[in-house]
C-alpha positions in Angstrom: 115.6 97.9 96.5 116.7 94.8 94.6 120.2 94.9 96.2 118.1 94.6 99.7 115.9 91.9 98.1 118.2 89.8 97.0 120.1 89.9 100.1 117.0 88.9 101.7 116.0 86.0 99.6 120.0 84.7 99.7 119.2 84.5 103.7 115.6 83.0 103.6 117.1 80.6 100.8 120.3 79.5 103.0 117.7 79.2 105.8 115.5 75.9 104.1 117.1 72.7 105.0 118.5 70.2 101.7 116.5 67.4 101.1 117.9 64.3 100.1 116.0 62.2 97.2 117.4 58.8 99.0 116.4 59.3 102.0 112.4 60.1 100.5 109.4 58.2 102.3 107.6 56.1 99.1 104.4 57.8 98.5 101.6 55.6 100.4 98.9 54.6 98.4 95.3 56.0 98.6 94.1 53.3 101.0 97.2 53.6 103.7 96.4 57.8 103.3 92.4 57.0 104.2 93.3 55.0 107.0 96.0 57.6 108.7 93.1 60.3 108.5 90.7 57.8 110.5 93.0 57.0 113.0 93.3 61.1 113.4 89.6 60.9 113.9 89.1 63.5 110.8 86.4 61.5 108.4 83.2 60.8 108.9 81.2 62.5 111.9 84.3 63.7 113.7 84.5 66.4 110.5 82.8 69.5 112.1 79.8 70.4 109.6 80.8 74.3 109.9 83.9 76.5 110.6 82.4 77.8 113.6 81.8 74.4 115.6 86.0 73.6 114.7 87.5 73.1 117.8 90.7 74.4 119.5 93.1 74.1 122.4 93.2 77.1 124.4 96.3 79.4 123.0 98.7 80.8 125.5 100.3 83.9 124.9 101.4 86.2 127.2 101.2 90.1 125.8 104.6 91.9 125.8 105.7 94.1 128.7 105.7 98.0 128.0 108.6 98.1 130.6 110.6 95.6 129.2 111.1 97.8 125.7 110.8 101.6 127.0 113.5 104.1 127.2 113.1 107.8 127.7 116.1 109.6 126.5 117.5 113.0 128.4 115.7 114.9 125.8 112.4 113.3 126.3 112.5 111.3 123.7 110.2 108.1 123.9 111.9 104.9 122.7 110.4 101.6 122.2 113.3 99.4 121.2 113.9 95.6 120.7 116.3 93.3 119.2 115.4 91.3 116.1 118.7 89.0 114.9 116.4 86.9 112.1 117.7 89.5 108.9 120.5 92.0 108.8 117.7 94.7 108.7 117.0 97.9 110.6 113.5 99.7 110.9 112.6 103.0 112.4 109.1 104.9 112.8 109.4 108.6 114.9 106.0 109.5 115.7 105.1 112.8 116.9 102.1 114.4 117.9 100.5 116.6 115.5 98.4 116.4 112.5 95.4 118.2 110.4 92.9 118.1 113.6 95.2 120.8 115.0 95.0 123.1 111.8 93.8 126.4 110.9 90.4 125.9 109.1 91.8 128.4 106.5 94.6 126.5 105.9 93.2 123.0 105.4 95.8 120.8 104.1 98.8 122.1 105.8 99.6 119.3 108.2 99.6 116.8 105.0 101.7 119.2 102.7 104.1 119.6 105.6 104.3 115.9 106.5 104.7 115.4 102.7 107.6 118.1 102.1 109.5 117.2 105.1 111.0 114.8 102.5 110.4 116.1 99.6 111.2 120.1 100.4 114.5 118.7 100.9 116.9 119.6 104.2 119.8 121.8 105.0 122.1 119.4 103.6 120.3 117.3 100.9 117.5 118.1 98.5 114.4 116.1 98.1 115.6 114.3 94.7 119.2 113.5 96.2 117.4 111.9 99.5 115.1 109.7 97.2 118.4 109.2 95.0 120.6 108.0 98.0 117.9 106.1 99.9 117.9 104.4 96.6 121.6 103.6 96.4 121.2 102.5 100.2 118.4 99.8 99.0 116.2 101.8 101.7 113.1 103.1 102.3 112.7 106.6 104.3 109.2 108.6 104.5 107.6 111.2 105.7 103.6 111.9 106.2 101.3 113.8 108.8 97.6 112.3 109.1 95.0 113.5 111.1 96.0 113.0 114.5 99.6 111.7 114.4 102.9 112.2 111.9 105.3 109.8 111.4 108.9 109.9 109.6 109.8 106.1 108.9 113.1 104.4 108.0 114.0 100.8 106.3 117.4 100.1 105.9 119.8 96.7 105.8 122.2 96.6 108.7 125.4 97.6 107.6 123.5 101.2 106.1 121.9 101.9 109.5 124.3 104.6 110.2 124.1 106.6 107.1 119.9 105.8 107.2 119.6 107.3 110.7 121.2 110.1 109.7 118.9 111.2 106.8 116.3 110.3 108.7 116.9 112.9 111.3 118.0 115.7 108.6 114.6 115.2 107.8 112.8 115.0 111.1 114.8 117.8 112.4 116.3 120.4 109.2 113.6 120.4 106.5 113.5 123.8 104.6 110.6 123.4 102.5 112.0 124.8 99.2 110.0 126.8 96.9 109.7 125.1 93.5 109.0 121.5 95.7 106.0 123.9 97.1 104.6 124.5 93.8 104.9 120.9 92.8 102.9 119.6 95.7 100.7 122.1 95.3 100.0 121.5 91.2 99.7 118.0 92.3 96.8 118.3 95.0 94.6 120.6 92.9 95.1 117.8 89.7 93.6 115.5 92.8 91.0 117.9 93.8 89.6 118.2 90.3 89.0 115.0 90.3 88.5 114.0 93.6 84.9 113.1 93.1 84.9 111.2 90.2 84.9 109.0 92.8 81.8 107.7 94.6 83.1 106.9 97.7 85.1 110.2 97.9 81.7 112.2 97.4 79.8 110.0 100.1 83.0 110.2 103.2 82.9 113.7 102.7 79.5 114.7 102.8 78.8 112.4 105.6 82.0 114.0 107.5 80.1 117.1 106.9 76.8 116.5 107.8 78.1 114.4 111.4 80.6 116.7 112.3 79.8 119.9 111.1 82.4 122.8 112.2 85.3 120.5 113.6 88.2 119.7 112.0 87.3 116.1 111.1 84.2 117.4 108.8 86.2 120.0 106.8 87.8 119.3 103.2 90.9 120.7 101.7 89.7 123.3 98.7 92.2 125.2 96.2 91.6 128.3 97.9 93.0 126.9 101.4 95.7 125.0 99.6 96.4 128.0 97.6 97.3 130.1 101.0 99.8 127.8 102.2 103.3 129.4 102.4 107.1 128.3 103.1 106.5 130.3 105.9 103.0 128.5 107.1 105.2 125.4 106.7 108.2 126.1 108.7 106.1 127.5 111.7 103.7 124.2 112.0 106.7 122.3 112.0 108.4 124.3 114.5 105.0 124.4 116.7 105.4 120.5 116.9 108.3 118.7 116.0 110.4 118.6 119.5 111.9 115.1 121.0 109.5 115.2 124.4 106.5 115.2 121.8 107.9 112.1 119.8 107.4 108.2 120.4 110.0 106.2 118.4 109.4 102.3 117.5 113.0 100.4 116.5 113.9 97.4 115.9 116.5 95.3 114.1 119.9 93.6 113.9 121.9 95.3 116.6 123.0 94.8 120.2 120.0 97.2 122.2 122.1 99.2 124.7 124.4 100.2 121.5 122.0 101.2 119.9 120.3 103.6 122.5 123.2 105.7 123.0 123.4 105.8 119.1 120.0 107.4 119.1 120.5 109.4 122.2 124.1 110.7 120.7 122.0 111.3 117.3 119.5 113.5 118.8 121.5 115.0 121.7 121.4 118.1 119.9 117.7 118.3 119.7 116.1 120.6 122.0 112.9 120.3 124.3 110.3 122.8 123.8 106.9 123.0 125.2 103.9 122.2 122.3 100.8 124.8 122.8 98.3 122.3 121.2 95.3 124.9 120.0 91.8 124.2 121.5 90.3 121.8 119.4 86.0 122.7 119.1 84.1 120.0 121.0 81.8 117.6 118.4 78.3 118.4 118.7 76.5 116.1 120.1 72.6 116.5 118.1 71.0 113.7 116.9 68.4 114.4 114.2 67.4 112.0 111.3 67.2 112.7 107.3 68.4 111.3 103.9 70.7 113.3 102.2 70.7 112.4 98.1 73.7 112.9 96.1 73.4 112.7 91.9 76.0 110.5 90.1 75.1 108.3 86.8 76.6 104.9 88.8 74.9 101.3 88.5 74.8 101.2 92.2 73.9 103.1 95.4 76.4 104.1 97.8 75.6 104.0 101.1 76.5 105.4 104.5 74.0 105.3 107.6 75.4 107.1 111.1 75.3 109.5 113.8 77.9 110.6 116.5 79.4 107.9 118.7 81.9 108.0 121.5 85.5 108.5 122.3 88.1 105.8 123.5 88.5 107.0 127.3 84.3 105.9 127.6 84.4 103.3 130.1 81.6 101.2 127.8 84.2 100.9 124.8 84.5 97.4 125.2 81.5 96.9 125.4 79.9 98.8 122.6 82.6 97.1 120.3 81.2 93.6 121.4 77.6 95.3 120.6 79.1 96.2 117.2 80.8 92.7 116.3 77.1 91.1 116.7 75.2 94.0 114.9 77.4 94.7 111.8 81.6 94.4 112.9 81.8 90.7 112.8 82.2 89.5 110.0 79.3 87.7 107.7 77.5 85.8 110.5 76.7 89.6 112.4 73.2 90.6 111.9 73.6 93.3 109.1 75.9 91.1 107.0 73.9 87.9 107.7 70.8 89.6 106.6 72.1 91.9 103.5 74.5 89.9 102.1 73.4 86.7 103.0 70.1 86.2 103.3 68.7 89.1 100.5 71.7 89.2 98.3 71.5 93.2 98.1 75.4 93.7 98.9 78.8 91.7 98.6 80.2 94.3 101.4 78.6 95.0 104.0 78.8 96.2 107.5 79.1 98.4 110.4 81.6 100.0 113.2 82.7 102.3 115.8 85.0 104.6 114.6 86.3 105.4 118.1 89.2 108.2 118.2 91.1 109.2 121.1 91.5 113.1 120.6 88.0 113.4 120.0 84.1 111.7 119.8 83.7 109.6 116.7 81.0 108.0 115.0 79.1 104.8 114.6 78.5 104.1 111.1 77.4 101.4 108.6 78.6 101.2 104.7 77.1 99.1 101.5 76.6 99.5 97.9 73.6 97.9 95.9 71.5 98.4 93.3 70.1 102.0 92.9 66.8 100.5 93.3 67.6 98.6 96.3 68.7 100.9 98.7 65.6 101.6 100.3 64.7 97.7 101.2 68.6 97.3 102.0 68.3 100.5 104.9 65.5 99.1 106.0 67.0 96.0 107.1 69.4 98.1 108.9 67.6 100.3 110.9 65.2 96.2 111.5 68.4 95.1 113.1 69.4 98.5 115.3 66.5 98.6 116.9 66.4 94.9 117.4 70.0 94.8 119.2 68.3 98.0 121.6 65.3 96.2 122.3 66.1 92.3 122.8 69.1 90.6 124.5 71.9 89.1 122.1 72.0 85.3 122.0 75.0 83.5 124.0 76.5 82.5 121.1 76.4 85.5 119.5 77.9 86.9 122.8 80.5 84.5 122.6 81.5 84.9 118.9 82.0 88.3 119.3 84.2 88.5 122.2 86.3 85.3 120.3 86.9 87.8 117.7 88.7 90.2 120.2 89.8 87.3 122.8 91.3 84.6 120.1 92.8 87.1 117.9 94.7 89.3 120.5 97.8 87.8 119.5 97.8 89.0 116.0 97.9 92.6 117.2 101.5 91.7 117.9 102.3 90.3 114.3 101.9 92.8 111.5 104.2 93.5 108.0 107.7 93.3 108.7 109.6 91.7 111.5 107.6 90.3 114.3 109.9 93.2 116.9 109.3 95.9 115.1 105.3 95.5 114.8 105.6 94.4 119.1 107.4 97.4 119.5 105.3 99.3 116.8 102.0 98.6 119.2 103.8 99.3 122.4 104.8 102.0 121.0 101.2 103.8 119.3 99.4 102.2 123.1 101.4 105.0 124.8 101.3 108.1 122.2 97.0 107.0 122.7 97.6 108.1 126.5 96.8 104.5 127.5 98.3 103.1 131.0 100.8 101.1 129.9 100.0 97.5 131.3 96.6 98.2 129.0 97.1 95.5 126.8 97.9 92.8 130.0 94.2 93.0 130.6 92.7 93.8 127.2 91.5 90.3 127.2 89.9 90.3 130.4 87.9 93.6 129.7 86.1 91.5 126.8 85.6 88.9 128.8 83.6 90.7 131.6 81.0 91.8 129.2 77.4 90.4 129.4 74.3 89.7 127.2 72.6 92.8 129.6 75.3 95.0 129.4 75.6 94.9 125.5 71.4 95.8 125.5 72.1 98.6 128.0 75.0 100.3 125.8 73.0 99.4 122.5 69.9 101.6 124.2 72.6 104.3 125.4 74.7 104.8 122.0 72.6 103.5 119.2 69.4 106.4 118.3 67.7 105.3 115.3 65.8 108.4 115.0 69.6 110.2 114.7 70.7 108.2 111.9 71.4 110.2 108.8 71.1 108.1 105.5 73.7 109.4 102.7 73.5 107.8 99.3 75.1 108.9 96.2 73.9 107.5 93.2 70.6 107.1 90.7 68.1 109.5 92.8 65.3 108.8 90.4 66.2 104.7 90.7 66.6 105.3 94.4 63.2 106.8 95.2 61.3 104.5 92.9 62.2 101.4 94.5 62.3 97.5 93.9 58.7 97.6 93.1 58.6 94.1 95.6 59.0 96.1 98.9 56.6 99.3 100.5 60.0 100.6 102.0 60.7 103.9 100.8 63.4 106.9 101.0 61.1 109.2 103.3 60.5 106.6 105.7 64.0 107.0 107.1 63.3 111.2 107.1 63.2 114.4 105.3 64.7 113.9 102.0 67.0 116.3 100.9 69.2 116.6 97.5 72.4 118.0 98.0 75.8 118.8 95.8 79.0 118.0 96.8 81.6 121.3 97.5 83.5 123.0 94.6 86.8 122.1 95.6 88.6 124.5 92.9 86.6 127.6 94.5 
């Protein structure tokens, strides 16, 4: 790596302009610097007396065309692909459809340990410690991973290494063999996580409210010794083979390279890469049942940790832009929204604060909303939440609050276009994850304008329609005793939010 930073900071360096001491402006004097910022008409009352009265010319950016960057190679292969001349460097991310929701429950944890030893378990033609070793030598960076709905096999590399990158890369995407002793490794490794997974607070409190929202479905279950103990070579070669064909991958590339070139590099890469048809398994619908309790969780912490939620929606609900502009005034916006303004802000109970839509494409997610404060506190603090959801179901949101929250989608929509790396490779990075969502590919030339058609009525009607404040489920881990005595300055108690129940969180190592 310091071989490619180096390089790097020789090009950024050549890139700044001399300057020349005799040809320096003479520092003006405090007096002539007061007068220039008059005459800009920024002292006095032109000086906006908040952040949110700061005015600014209307920003004019035009979204990127899907059409302009997509190719579909003869193998099916998805490729969004753009030219980026700024730095000599190359960057790759193959995603393909797959991941833990698509699991055996008996075998939870294989889609990560797969995703993991693609890399690691070493190919037909390279180990795992000669990969690392070479990527190394390369000044690269090549992984591999599998989440819960998607895998990805990523490559880094400076210009004149692209060849010898993309070829590893595809060794791994395409040959890994999952050695034995790099099994037992991985394996050692995640049970050293599992005993000591919660140790951790916020571990305990995600997985118990996973649990308790989504019951039997794959995104409430939790990865145990005994399921991570029946993974086999074999189990690992199959779910790769179940998945990993070119028609079920979307590729994002980008770089220092002349773009037809480099398409027929890829195609000629992967030419050798069969189709195959992916049987996805039949994935359990989420149960839709609201019913309200608090669920207790023991752990000798200063604070309470807090998670209130039911079941929400998926992304193909026609209301989604709405009920994310309901959100942003209720809890997602920041510290002027409701929740935060109220919590944080007005009570002091919580430093972070807040709530969202956790809105999946594959299946129905959840609304949620997330603090920690003191053990004694977290009665009062859950009162004020449940205060401000059945406010936002029963009373129209003001226009500014309207307004604020569709600025917070509208004004930022360029920055979904600019994230780590070169400003291609994250266009082509979002084109790229719009279509493996099953969006219509012109969705983000009218993203803005589906935020904008949202009104103060519609916002109450989808506030009614997905917010049930006798569904919430209150999960705290923390002081029960503390909990359940209270602040001693409020009536608000545990049981007022429903039945009261202590639980335990799963032995992982059974």
């Amino acid at each position: 790596m310091l071989k490619r930073f180096m390089i790097v900071l020789a090009l950024v360096t050549l890139a700044i302009p001399p300057v020349s001491c005799s040809s320096a402006e003479p520092v003006k004097g405090k007096a002539d610097a007061v007068k220039g910022v008059e005459k800009a008409g920024r002292t006095g009352g032109d000086i906006a007396d908040h952040p949110l009265k700061l005015k600014f010319k209307p920003l004019k950016f035009d979204p990127p065309k899907a059409s302009d960057y997509r190719v579909k190679l003869p193998n099916g292969m998805i490729l969004y692909i753009a030219e980026d001349r700024e730095l000599p460097t190359f960057d790759m991310e193959v995603t393909v459809r797959t991941g833990s929701l698509y699991e055996p429950e008996e075998k939870t944890g294989l889609a990560s340990a797969c995703g993991n030893l693609m890399k690691k378990g070493g190919t037909k033609s390279m180990t795992g410690e000669e990969i690392d070793d070479y990527m190394a030598q390369l000044a690269g960076r090549l992984e591999s991973r599998i989440g819960f709905t998607s895998g990805t096999v990523s490559l880094s590399v400076l210009k004149e290494d692209i060849d010898n990158g993309l070829k590893v890369l595809a060794d791994v995407l395409m040959n890994p063999v999952f050695v034995e002793d790099e099994i037992r490794r991985y394996r050692e490794k995640t049970l050293q996580g599992l005993r000591h997974r919660y140790d951790r607070a916020r571990s305990i409190l995600g997985d118990t409210s996973g649990k308790l929202l989504y019951g039997g479905h794959p995104a409430g279950r939790v990865t145990k010794k005994s399921t991570i103990n029946s993974i086999t070579r074999d189990d690992l070669l199959a779910f790769h083979k179940k998945y990993f064909y070119p028609n079920n991958c979307i590729v994002a590339v980008a770089g220092d390279f002349e773009r037809g070139a480099m398409i027929k590099k890829i195609e000629k890469l992967f030419s050798g890469w069969k189709q195959g048809k992916v049987d996805f398994p039949e994935v359990p619908a989420v149960e839709i049942k609201f019913k309200k309790g608090v669920f207790l969780l023991e752990k000798e912490i200063n604070q309470g940790y807090v998670r209130i939620g039911h079941v929400g929606i998926r992304e193909d609900n026609p209301d989604v832009y709405t009920v994310r502009i309901m959100n942003a005034v209720l809890g997602g916006g920041g510290f002027m929204s409701r929740i935060p303004n109220r919590v944080r802000n007005d009570e002091g109970l919580a430093y972070s604060v807040g709530s969202w839509f956790d809105i999946p494409v594959e299946y129905t997610g959840m609304f949620l909303c997330s603090f920690q404060t003191k053990a004694k506190s977290v009665a009062f603090a859950v009162s004020i939440v449940m205060e401000e959801v059945n406010r936002i179901r029963t009373e129209l949101v003001s226009e500014e609050e309207l307004k604020r929250a569709k600025d917070l989608y509208i004004e930022r929509f360029p920055s979904i276009f600019s994230g780590r790396g070169s400003s291609a490779y994250a266009k082509v990075k979002v084109l790229a994850g719009n279509e493996y969502n099953k969006r219509p590919l012109d969705y983000y030339e009218h993203y803005r304008d589906n935020y904008r058609k949202v009104t103060r009525e519609k916002v109450l009607e989808v506030a009614k329609k997905y917010l049930n404040p006798d569904g919430l489920k209150v999960v705290v881990v923390g002081k029960i005793e503390e909990m359940k005595k209270g602040d001693g300055r409020h009536k608000d108690r545990l049981e007022d939010f429903g039945e009261v129940k202590q639980l335990k969180p799963p032995n992982l190592m059974k």
